[in-house]
Short mmCIF file of the C-alpha atoms (twelve columns), coordinates in Angstrom:
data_MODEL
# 
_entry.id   MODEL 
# 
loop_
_atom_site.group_PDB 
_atom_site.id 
_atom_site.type_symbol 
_atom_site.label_atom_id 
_atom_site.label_alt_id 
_atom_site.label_comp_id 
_atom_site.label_asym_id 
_atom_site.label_seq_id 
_atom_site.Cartn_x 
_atom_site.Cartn_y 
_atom_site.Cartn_z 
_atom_site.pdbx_PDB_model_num 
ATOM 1   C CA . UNK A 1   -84.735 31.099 39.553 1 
ATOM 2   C CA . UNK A 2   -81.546 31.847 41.507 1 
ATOM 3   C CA . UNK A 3   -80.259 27.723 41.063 1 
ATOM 4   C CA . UNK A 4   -81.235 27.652 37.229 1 
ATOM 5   C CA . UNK A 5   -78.867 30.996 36.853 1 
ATOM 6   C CA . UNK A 6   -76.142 29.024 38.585 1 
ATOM 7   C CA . UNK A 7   -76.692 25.669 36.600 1 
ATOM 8   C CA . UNK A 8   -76.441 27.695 33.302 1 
ATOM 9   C CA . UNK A 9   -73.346 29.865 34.382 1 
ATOM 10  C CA . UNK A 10  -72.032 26.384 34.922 1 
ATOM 11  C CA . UNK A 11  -72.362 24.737 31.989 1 
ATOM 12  C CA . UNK A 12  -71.421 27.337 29.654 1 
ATOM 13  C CA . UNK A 13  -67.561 26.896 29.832 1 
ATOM 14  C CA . UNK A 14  -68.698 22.965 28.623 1 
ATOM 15  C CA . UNK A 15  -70.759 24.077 25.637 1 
ATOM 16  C CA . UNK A 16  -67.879 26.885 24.671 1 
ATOM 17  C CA . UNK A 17  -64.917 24.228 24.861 1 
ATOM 18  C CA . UNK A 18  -67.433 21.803 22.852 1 
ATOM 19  C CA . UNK A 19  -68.008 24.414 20.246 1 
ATOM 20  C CA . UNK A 20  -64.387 25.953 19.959 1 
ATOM 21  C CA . UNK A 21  -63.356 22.251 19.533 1 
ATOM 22  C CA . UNK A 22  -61.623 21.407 22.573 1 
ATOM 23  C CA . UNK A 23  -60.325 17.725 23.821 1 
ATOM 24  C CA . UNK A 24  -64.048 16.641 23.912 1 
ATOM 25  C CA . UNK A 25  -65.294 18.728 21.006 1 
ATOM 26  C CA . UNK A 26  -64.192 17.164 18.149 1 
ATOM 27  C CA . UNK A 27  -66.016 13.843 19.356 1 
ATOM 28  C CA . UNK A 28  -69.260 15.669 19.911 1 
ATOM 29  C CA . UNK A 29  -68.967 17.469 17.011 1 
ATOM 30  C CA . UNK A 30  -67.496 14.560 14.636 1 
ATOM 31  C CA . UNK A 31  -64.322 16.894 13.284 1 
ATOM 32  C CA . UNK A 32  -61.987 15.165 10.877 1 
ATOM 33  C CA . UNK A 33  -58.364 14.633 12.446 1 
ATOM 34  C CA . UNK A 34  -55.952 17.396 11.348 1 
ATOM 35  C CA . UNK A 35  -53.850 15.852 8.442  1 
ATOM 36  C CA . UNK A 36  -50.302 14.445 9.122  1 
ATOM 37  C CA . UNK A 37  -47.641 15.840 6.694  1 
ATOM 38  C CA . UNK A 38  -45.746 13.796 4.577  1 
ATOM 39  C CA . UNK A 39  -42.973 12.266 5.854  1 
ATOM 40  C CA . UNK A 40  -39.898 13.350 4.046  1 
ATOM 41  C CA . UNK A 41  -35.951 12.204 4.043  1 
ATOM 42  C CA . UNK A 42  -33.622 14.529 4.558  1 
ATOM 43  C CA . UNK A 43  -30.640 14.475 2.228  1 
ATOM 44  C CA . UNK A 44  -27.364 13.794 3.558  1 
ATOM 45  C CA . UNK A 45  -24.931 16.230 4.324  1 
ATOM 46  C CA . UNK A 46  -21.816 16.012 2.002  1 
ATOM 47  C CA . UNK A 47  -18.766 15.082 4.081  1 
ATOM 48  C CA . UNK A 48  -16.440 18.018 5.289  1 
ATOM 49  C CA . UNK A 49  -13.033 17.590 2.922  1 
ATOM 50  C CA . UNK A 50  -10.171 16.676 5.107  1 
ATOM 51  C CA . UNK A 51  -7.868  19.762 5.486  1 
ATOM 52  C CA . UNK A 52  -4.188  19.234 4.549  1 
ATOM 53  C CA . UNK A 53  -1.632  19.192 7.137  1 
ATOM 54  C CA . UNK A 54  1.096   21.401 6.648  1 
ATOM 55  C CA . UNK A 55  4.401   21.190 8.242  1 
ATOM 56  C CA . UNK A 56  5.810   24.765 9.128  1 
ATOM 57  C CA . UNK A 57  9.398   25.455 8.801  1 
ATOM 58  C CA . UNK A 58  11.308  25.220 12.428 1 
ATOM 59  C CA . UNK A 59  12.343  29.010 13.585 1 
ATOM 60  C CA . UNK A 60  16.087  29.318 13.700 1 
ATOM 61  C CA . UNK A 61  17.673  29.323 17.085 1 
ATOM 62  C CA . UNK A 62  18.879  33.019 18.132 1 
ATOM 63  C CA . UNK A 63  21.958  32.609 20.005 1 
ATOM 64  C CA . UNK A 64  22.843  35.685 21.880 1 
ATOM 65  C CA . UNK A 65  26.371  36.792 21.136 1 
ATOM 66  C CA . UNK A 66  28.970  35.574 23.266 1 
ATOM 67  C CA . UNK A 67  30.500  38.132 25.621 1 
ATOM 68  C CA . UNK A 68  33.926  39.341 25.209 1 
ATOM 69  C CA . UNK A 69  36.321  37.160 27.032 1 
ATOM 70  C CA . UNK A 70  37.802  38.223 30.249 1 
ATOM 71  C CA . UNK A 71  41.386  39.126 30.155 1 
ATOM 72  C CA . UNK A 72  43.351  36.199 31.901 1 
ATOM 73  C CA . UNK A 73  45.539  37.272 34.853 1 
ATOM 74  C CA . UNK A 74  48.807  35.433 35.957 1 
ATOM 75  C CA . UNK A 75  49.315  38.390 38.621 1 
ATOM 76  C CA . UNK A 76  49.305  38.243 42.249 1 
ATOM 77  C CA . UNK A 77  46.189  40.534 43.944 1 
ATOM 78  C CA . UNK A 78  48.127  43.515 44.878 1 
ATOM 79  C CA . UNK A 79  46.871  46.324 42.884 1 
ATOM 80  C CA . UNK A 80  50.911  48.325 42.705 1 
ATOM 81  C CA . UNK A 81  52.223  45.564 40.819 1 
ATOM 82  C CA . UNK A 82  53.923  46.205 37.717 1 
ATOM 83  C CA . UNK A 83  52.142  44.461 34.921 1 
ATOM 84  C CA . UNK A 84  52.374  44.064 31.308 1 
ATOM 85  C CA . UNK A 85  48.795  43.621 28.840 1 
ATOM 86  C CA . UNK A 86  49.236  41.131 25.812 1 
ATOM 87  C CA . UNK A 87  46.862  41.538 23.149 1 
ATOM 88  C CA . UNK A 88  48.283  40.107 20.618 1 
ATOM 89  C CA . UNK A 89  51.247  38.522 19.623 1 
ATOM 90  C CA . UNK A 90  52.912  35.463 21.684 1 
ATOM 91  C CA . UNK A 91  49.461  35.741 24.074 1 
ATOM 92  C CA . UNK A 92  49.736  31.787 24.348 1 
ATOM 93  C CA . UNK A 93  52.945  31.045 25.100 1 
ATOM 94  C CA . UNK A 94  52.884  33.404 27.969 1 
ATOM 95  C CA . UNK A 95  49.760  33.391 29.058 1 
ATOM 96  C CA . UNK A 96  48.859  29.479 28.530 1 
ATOM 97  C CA . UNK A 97  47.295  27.830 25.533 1 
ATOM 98  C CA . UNK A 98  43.394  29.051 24.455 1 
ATOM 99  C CA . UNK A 99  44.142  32.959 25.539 1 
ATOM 100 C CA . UNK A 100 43.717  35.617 23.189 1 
ATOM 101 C CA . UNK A 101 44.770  38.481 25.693 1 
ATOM 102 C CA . UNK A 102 46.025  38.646 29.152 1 
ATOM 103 C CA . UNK A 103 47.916  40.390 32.228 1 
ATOM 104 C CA . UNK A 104 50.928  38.861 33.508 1 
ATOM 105 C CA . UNK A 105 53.667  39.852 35.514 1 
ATOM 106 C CA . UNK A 106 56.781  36.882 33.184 1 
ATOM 107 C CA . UNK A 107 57.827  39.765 31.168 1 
ATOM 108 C CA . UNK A 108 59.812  42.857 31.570 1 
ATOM 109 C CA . UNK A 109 59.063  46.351 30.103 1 
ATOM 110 C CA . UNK A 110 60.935  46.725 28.104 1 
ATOM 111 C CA . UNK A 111 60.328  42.738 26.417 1 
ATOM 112 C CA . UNK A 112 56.522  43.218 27.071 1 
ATOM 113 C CA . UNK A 113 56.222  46.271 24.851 1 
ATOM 114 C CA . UNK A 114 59.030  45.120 22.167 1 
ATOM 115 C CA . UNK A 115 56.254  42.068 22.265 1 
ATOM 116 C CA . UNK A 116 53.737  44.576 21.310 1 
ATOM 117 C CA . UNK A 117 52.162  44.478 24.845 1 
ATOM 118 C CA . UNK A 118 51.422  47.211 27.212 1 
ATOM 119 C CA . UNK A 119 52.852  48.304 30.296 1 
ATOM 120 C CA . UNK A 120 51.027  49.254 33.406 1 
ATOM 121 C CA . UNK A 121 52.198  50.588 36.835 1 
ATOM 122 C CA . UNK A 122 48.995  48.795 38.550 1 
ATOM 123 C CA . UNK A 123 46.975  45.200 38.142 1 
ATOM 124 C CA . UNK A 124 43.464  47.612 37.799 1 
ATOM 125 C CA . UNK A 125 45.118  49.813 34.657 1 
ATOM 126 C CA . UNK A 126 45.731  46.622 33.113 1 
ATOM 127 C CA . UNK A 127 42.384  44.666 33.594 1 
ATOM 128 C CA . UNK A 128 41.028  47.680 31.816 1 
ATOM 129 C CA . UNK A 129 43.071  47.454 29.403 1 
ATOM 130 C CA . UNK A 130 42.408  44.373 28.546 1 
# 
């Protein structure tokens, strides 16, 4: 009795897969094949529209402004010198062509400030000045 208990606890998996239509059940059981679906075509995608370039406008350059010029000086480095400051007036024929203000020592006090320039007892006051 014991072996026919173990012959029938081993064929029972078989006979379920058979009946819930495993691999081997649909041939023992003589199920139709699933149905394929149709085969169908995709349309094709419509073609992405080829965005327009455009050319952006250059930035303008940003030059930083120039800094002020430094007073030319025709005088030796001793700082008592007497020294007059032209800021105007004849600048370039005392002071060489191209300067617009300058410290020199060519002129006298009294023609540096009938020049318009000013007069200074040392080469620092000057520099300031100008």
């Amino acid at each position: 009795m014991k072996p026919l208990r173990h012959l029938v606890a081993l064929c029972v998996p078989f006979v379920m897969v058979a009946l819930a239509g495993g691999p081997l059940g649909c041939q023992l059981i003589g199920l139709p094949d699933a149905p394929q679906p149709p085969k169908v075509e995709l349309p094709q995608l419509p073609q992405v529209p080829e965005v327009p370039t455009v050319d952006m406008p250059q930035t303008p350059s940003v030059s930083l402004p120039s800094a002020p010029e430094k007073p030319k000086m025709d005088v030796p480095l001793d700082e008592d010198t007497e020294v007059c400051c032209l800021r105007s007036g004849p600048v370039e024929q005392v002071c060489g062509g191209g300067a617009k203000r300058c410290c020199t020592i060519k002129l006298e006090r009294d023609a540096c400030e009938n020049q318009g320039g000013l007069w200074f007892h040392s080469v620092r006051g000057c520099a300031g000045a100008c």
